[in-house]
N, C-alpha and C positions, 0 to 999 in steps of 0.2 A: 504494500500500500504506500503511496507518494507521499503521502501528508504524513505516515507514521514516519518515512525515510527521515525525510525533513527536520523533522522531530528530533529523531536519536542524532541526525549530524550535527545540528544545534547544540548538544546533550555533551556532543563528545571531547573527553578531557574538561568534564563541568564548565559551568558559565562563569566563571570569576576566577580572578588573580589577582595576584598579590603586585602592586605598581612602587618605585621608586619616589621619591618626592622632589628629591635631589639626585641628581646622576655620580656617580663616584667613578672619577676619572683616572685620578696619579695617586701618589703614596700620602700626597696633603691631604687629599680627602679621605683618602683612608683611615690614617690617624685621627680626625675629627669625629669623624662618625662611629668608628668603632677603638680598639685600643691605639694612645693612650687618650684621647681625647675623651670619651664615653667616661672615663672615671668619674670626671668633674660633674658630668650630669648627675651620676650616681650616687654623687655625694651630698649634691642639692635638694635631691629629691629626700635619700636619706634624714638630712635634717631636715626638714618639711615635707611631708608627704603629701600634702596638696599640692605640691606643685609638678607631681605625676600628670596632674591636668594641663599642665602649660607645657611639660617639657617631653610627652611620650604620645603615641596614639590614643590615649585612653578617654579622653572628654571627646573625640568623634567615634569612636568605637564600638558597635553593642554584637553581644554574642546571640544567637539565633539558636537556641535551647530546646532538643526533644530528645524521646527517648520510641520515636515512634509508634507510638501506640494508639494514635486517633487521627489518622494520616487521611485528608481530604475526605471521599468517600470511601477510602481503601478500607480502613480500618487499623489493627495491629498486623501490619508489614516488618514493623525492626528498625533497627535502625540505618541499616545500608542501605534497606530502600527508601527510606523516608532522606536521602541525602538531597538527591535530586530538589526536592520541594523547601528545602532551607537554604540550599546554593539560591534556588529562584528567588526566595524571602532577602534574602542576603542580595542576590541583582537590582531588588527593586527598592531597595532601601539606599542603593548606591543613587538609579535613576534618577527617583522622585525628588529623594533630600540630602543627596551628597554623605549621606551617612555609612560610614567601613562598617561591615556587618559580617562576621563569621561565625556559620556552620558549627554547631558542637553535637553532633547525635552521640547519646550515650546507649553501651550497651547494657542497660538495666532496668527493671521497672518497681526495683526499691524507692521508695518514697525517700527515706532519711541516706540513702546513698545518691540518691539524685540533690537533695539539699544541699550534702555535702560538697556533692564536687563542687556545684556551681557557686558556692561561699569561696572556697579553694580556689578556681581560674578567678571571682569575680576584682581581684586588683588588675587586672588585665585592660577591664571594661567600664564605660561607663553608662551600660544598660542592658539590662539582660531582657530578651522578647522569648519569652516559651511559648511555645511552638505545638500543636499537634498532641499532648499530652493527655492520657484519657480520663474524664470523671470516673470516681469522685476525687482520685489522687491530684488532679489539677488543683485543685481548690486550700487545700495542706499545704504543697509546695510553692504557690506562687505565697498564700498568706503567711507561711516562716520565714521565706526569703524577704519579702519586704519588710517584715518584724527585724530580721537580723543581719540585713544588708543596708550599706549608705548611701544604695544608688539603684535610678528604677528599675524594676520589676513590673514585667507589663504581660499576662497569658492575652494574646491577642485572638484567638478563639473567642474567648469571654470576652472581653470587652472591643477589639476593633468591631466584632457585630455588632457589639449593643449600643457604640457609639456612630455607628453608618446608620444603622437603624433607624435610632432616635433622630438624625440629621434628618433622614428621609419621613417620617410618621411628621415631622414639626412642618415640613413644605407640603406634606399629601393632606392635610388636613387647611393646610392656606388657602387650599386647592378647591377644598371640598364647605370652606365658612365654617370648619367647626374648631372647637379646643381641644387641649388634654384634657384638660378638666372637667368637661364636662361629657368626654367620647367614654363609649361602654367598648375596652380593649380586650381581647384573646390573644394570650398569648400560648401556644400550643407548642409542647416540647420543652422540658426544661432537665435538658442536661448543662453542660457546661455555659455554651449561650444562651438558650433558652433563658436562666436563669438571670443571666447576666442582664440583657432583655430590657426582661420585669422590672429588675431594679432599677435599671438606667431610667426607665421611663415614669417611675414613681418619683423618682429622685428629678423629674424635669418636671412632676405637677401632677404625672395622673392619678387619680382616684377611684373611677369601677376597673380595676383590669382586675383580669382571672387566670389565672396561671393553670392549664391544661395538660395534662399527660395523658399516657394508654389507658391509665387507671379513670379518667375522666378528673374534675376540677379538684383543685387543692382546698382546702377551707381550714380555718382556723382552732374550729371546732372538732378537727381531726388533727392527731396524732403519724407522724410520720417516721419510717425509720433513718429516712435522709435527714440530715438536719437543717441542708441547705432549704429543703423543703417548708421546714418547720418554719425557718428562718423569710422567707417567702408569704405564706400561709400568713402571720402574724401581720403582714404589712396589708394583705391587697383581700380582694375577693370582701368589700364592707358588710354585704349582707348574708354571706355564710351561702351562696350556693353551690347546691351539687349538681352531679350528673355529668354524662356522655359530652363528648365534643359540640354533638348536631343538637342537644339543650343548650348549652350555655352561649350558644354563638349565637343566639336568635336574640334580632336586636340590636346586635354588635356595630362599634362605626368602625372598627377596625380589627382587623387578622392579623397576628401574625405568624409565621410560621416557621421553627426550625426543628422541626421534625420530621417527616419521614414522606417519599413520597407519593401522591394518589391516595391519602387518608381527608381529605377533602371531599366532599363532595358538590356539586354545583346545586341540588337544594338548599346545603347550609347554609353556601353564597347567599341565594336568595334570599333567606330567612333573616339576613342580616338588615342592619337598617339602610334608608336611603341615601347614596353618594358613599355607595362601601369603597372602604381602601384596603387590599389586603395583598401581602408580604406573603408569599410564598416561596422561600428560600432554602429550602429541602434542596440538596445538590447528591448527582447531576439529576433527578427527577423531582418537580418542585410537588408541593402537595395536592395541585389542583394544575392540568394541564392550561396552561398561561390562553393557550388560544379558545379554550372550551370558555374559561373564565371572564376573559377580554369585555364579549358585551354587557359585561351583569355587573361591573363595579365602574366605578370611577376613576380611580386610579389605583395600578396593578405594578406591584415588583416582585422581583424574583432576586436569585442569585443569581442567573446568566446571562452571559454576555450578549448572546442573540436576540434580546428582547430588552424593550426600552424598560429605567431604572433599575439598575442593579444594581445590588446591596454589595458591595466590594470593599473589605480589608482594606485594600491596597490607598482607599481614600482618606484610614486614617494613620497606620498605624507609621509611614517616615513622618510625616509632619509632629505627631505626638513627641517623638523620639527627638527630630531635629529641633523644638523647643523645650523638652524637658533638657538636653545635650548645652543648649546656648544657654541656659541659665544655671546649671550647675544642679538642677533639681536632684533632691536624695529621694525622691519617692512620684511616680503617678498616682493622685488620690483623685477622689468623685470629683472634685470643683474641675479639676486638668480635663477627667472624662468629659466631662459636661460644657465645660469651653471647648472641647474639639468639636463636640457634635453641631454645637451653635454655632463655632464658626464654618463645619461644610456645609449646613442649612442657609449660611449668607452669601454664599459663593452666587448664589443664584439671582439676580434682582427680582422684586417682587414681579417686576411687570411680564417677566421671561416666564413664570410658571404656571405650568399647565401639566393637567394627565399626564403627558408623556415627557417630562421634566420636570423631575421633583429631586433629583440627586446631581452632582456634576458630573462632568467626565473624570476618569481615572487618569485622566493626561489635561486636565484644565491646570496652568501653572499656577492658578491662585490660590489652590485650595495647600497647597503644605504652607506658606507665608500664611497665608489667614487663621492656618492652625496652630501653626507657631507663635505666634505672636498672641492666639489669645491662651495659649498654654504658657507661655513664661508670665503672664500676666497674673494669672489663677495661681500660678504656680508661689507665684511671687506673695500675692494677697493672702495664700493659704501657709505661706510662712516654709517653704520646703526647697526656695531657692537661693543658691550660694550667691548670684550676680542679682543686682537689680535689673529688670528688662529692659533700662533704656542703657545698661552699660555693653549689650551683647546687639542690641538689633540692627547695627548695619557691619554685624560682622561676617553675614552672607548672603 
């Protein structure tokens, strides 16, 4: 097959290298950059260890962290095969926001041996992105690491969806004349993003949303053996309902969806309220075939690329990185999530949006500046940045 050829020629010998910065020509540049000149550095940093940040790759630097175990749709493939998909993560972090990003697959799926290494490499870096990692152990590892590391921690599974998401749910309702506030949300599927989601979107204002699983809706009034659930359960669903997916969705102003796919059905569509928005983001098959669905809502995303609005990663997570990077930030907390989302929801001018534009492009150059800039900001405000943001912002 042509297109697979293509594919593996692209593939071969991975997409990334390692580039010089300065060329090393005669013996003077050798001794600068490596012995005896290097001492000196060595010794700087030594007595100041902050100043790793000025004098070494490590304030553009973040490591691209999995252990393969929740690889795209693949699933647990390993860690050799999951190489491929981190080299990409690692290319488009270069692309987007000029950010060096290396590949670390581990071969292990110990929780406290995966914490450990990446405490171990994390002097190297100045932001670790896990990667592909499966619930519920995602949730453990990324929350110790940020407890016991001085620099971000970002599981972009969880939150690059929940923060494109929320970007997109804040323009489809622009869209559609209505709020969060006052929209009745589904959110269906609550693993690692699913979960992530919910919260994001609580945390921007909503009130009826209902967190859905196989099991049907979450309630408060139940007991769960997930805690993230419990944890979930406590915040949303005000009026304690139960039931099936095709119950709680009647009525609904918005879907969304990252669960599984063809568990939709195009009655629920219906049953939903008037000017539906819904997020089908099930990959590669979303939950409701997009073209079956098309005439029955108002505005429709998915996760793929062949259909307009799509829910892409790739929109938040250099920008997040290239401004928590510019301000020195020790941590991505909810206020950083929450300024990224607002700022790709601005990319857009109001006048521009309509149904089939409610997210930007994955190559519009505004969107990592507009993200950056209101991530050092938040960052700054929420008290987790080393620089102030007007001492880094015209240093790219």
């Amino acid at each position: 097959m042509r297109i697979l050829g293509d594919i593996i020629e692209l593939h071969q010998g991975g997409k990334i290298e390692t580039m010089l910065k300065h060329p090393i020509v005669n013996k003077e540049d050798l001794a600068k950059v490596y012995t005896p000149g290097v001492a000196q550095v060595c010794e700087e940093i030594a007595r100041n260890q902050s100043k790793a940040y000025e004098l070494t790759t490590k304030k553009n630097t973040v490591a691209v962290v999995s252990d393969g175990t929740a690889v795209l749709g693949l699933g647990d493939i390993g860690p050799h095969a999951a190489m491929p998909v981190m080299e990409g993560k690692a290319a488009l972090f270069k692309q987007f926001a000029g950010v060096d990003a290396v590949p670390v697959c581990l071969d292990t799926k110990d929780t406290e041996e995966i914490i450990r290494i990446v405490k171990a490499i994390a002097p190297t870096f100045g932001g670790i992105n896990l990667e592909d990692i499966a619930s519920p152990r995602c949730f453990e590892i990324e929350a110790r690491l940020r407890a016991e590391l001085d620099i971000p921690i970002f599981h972009d599974d969880q939150h690059g969806t929940a923060i494109v998401s929320l970007a997109g749910v804040l323009n489809a309702l622009k869209v559609c004349g209505k709020t969060l506030a006052q929209s009745r949300i589904i959110v269906n599927g609550l693993g690692a993003a699913g979960l992530s989601v919910a919260k994001m979107l609580l945390k921007a204002g909503a009130i009826e949303l209902i967190g859905v699983d196989r099991h049907g809706a979450i309630s408060r009034d139940m007991e769960y053996d997930n805690p993230h659930w419990n944890e979930l359960a406590a915040m949303s669903n005000p009026h304690g309902e139960r039931g099936a997916l095709s119950e709680v969705i009647r009525g609904a102003d918005v879907f969304i969806g990252v669960s599984a796919g063809n568990i939709l059905s195009l009655s629920d569509v219906q049953s939903m309220a008037d000017d539906r928005i819904v997020f089908a983001m099930a990959n590669p098959v979303p939950e409701i075939d997009p073209v079956i669905a098309a005439p029955f809502v108002r505005v429709l995303a998915t996760g793929r690329s062949d259909f307009p609005n799509q829910i892409n990663n790739v929109l938040c997570f250099p920008g997040i990185f290239r401004g928590a990077l510019d301000c020195g930030a020790t941590d991505i907390n909810e206020d950083m999530k929450l300024a990224a989302a607002q700022a790709i929801s601005s990319v857009i001018d109001p006048a521009d949006l309509n149904e089939h534009y409610i997210i930007p492009d994955v190559f519009d150059v505004r969107v990592v500046e507009r993200i950056r800039l209101a991530v050092m900001e938040a960052a700054y405000r929420s008290g987790v940045a080393r620089y102030e943001p007007l001492v880094v912002s015209d240093v790219h």
